[in-house]
C-alpha positions in Angstrom: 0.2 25.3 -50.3 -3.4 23.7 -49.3 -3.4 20.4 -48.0 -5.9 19.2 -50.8 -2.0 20.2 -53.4 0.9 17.9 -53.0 3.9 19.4 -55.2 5.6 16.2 -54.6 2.8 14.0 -57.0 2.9 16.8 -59.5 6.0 17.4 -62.2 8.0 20.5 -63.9 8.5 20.1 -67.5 11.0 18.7 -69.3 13.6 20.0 -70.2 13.7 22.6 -68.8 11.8 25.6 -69.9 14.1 28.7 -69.0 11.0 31.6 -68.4 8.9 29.2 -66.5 11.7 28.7 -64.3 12.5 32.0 -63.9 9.0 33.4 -63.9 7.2 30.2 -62.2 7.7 27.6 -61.3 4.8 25.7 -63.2 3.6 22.3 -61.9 1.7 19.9 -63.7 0.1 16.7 -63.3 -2.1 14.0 -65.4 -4.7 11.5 -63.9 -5.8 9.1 -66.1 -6.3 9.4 -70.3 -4.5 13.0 -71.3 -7.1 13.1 -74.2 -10.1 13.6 -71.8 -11.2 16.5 -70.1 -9.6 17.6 -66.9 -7.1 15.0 -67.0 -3.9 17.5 -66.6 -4.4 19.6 -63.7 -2.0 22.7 -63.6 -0.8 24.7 -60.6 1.4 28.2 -60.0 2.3 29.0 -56.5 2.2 32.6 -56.1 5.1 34.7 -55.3 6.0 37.9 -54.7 8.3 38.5 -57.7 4.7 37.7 -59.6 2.7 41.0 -58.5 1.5 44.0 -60.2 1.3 47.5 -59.0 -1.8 46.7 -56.3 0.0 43.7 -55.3 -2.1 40.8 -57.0 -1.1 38.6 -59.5 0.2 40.7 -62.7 -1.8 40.1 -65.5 0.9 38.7 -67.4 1.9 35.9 -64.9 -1.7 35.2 -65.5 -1.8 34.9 -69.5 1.8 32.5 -69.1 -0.3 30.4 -66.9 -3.0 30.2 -69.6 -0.3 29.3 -72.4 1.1 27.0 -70.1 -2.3 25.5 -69.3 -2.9 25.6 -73.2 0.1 23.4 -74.2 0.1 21.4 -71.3 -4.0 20.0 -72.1 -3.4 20.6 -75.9 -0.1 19.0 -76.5 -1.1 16.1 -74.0 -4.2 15.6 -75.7 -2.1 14.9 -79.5 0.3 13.0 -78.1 -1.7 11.1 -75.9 0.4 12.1 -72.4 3.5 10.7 -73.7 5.4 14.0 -74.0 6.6 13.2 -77.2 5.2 15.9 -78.6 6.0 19.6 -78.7 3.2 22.2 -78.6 3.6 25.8 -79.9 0.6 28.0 -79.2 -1.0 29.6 -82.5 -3.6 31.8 -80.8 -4.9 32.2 -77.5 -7.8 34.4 -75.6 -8.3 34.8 -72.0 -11.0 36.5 -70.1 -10.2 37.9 -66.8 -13.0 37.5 -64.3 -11.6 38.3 -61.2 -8.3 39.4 -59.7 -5.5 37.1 -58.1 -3.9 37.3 -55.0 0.0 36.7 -54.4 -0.6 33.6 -51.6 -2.9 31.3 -52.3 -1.6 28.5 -55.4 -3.4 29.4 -58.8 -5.1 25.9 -60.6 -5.7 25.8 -64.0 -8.0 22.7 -66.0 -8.7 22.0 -69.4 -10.8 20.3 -72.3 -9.6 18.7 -75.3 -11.7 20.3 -77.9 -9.8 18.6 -81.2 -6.4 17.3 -82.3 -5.7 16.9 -86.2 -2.3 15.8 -87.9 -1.1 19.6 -87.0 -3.2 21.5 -84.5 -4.8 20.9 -81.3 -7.4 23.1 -79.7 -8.5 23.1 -75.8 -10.5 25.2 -73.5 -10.0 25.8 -70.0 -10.4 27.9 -66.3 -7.9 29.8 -64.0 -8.9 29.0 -60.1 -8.2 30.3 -56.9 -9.7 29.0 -53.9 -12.1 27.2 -56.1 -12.8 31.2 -57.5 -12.7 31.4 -61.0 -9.5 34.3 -62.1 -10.1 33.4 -65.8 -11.4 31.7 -68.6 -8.9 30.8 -71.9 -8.9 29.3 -75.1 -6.5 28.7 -77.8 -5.1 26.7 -80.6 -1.9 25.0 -80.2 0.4 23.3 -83.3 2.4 20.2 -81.9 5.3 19.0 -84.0 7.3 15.5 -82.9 9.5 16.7 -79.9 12.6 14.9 -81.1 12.3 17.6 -84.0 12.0 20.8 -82.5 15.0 19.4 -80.1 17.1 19.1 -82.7 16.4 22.9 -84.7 17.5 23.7 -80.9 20.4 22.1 -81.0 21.3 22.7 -84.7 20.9 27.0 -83.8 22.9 26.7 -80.9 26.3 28.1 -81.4 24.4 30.6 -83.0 22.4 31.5 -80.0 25.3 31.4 -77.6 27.1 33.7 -79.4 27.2 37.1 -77.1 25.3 40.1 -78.3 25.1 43.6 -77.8 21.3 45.0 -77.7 20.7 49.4 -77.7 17.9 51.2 -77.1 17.3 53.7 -79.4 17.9 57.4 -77.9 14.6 58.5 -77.3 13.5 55.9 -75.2 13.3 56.4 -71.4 13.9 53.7 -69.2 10.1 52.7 -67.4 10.1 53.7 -63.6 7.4 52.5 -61.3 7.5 49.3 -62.8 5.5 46.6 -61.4 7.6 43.5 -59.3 6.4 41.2 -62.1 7.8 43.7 -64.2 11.0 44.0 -62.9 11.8 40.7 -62.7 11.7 40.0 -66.4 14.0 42.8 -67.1 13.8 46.7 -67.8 12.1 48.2 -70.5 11.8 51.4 -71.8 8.8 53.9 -73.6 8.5 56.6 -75.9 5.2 58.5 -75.9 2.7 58.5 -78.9 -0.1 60.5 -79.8 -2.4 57.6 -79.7 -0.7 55.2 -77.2 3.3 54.1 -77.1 6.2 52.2 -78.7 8.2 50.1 -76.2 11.6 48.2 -76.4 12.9 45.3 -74.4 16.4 43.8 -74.8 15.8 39.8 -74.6 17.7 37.8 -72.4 18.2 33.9 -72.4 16.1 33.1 -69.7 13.0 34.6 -72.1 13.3 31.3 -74.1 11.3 28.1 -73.8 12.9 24.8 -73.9 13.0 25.0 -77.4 15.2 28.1 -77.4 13.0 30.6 -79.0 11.2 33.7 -77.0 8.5 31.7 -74.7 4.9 32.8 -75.9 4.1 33.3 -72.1 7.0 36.2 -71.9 6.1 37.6 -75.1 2.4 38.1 -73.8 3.7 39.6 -70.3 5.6 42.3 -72.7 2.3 42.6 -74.6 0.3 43.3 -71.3 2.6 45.7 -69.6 2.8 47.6 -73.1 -1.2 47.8 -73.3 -1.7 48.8 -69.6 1.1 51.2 -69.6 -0.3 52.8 -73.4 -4.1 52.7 -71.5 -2.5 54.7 -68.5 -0.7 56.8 -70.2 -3.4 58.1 -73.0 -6.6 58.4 -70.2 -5.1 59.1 -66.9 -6.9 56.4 -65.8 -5.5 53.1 -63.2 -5.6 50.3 -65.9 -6.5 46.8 -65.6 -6.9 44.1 -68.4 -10.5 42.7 -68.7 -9.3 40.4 -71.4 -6.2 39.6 -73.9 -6.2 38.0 -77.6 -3.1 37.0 -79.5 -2.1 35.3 -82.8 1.6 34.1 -82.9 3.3 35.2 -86.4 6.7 33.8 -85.9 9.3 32.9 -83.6 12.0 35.2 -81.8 15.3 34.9 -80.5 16.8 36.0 -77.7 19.6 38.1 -79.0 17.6 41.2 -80.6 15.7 43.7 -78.7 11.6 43.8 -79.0 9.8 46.0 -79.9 5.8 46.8 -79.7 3.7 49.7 -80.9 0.4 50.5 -78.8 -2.4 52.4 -80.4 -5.7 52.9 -78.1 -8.1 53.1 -80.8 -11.2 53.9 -78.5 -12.1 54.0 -75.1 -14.5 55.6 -72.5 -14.5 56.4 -69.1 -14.5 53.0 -67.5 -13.4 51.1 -70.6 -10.2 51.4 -73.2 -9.7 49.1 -76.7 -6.3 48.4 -77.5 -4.1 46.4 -79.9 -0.5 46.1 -81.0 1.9 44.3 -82.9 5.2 43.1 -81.3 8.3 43.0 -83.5 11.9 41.8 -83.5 14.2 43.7 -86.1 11.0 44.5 -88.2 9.9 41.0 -88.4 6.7 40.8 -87.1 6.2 38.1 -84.2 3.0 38.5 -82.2 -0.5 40.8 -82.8 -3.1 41.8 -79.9 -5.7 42.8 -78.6 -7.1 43.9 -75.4 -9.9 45.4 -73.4 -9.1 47.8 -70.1 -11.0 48.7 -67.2 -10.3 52.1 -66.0 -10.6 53.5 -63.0 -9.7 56.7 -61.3 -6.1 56.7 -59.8 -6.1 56.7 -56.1 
């Protein structure tokens, strides 16, 4: 950690938020009035468990950073840094610039765009050694905290209650998975004509403090899917250049996910993707993304 970041002035969120623990940890901390413009400052040490196949930062450690960043500056900015609100991102784009390296502690900043009685939009930057890794922006809704903590408490039991997930047959289980990957939890692909379909049991440490799928994990899925569909359909090494998403509901973790891939277009350093995540046929999470290709070494 650089001498210029002392983890001991900055805080984890609370409560606990299961995938950032698992996936993170996330730090944050806030200097001064939350409703001005680089007030929360953001870090992510890197780790190994975070890397893709060339051993940077996997994309999708990158986009939970960016929701994280998103809720952190938006949901700060509504409830004036009091916490005592509860911010659930509606829609969120992020630009990669340049690639991160496992190492070095990733920063993010923000800006307050606007809060009304419901939403709350902000803009912000991914740093790295004072190198900008990416650009987001997104729209947040933030609901009184004591509410959303009791719907968590009130679905519980339900929650709790063991289930069994299956794969459909004709799904293979995805080798040469990244670390990042991996670490989530194994996933598995069937083939299209014009990208893929994947499946991915959920497991309780998916969740965000509120107890529904974290936005963050649901993205990572969403980036493997569109990388792996972009490989698979050009031959090509993927990479995402940049990531939209619009949030359609919540998900639980108790039912497998599922996301259909289709590469519309692409070229011979660029593909266009999008897909639409589901849970039991319920719709949950549409995307978008753009991928470099290169040739595979």
């Amino acid at each position: 950690m650089p001498d210029t970041i002392d983890l001991a002035r900055y805080s984890v969120f609370v409560p606990s938020d299961p995938f950032e623990d698992h996936s993170g940890p996330f730090y944050f901390r806030i200097d001064g009035d939350a409703r001005q413009a680089g007030s929360v400052h953001c870090v992510l040490p890197t780790l190994p468990r975070q890397a893709n196949y060339a051993g940077g930062v996997h994309g999708g450690a990158i986009l939970t950073f960016a929701d994280y960043a998103l809720c952190l500056v938006a949901g700060r900015a509504a409830d004036g840094g009091t916490n005592s609100s509860f911010a659930m991102t509606v829609s969120i784009a992020v630009e990669f610039l340049a690639a991160g390296r496992i190492g070095p502690p990733l920063e993010a900043t923000g800006e307050p765009l606007q809060v009304t009685g419901r939403l709350a939009f902000a803009r912000g930057k991914i740093t790295q050694d004072g190198k900008t890794i990416a650009l987001w922006s997104g729209v947040c809704r933030h609901v009184a905290r004591a509410k959303a903590m009791a719907r968590k408490d009130e679905a519980a039991p339900a929650r709790a209650a063991a289930v069994a997930q299956t794969v459909p047959p004709n799904f293979e289980l995805l080798s040469g998975a990244s670390v990042y990957s991996r670490h989530i939890g194994p996933s598995y692909a069937r083939p299209e004509s014009d990208g893929i379909t994947m499946v991915q049991p959920t497991l309780p440490h998916m969740c965000n403090s509120g107890g529904v799928l974290h936005g963050g994990y649901m993205m990572s899925f969403a980036d493997s899917a569109v990388t792996r569909a972009a490989g698979v359909v050009t031959g090509m090494a993927p990479s995402t250049v940049s990531f939209a998403a619009e949030f359609l509901a919540a998900g639980e973790a108790t039912i497998p996910l599922t996301t259909r891939v289709e590469v519309p277009r692409h070229g011979r350093s660029l593909a266009f993707l999008r897909g639409l995540l589901e849970q039991n046929g319920k719709p949950l999470l549409s995307y978008s993304a753009t991928i470099f290709l290169r040739p595979k070494s």
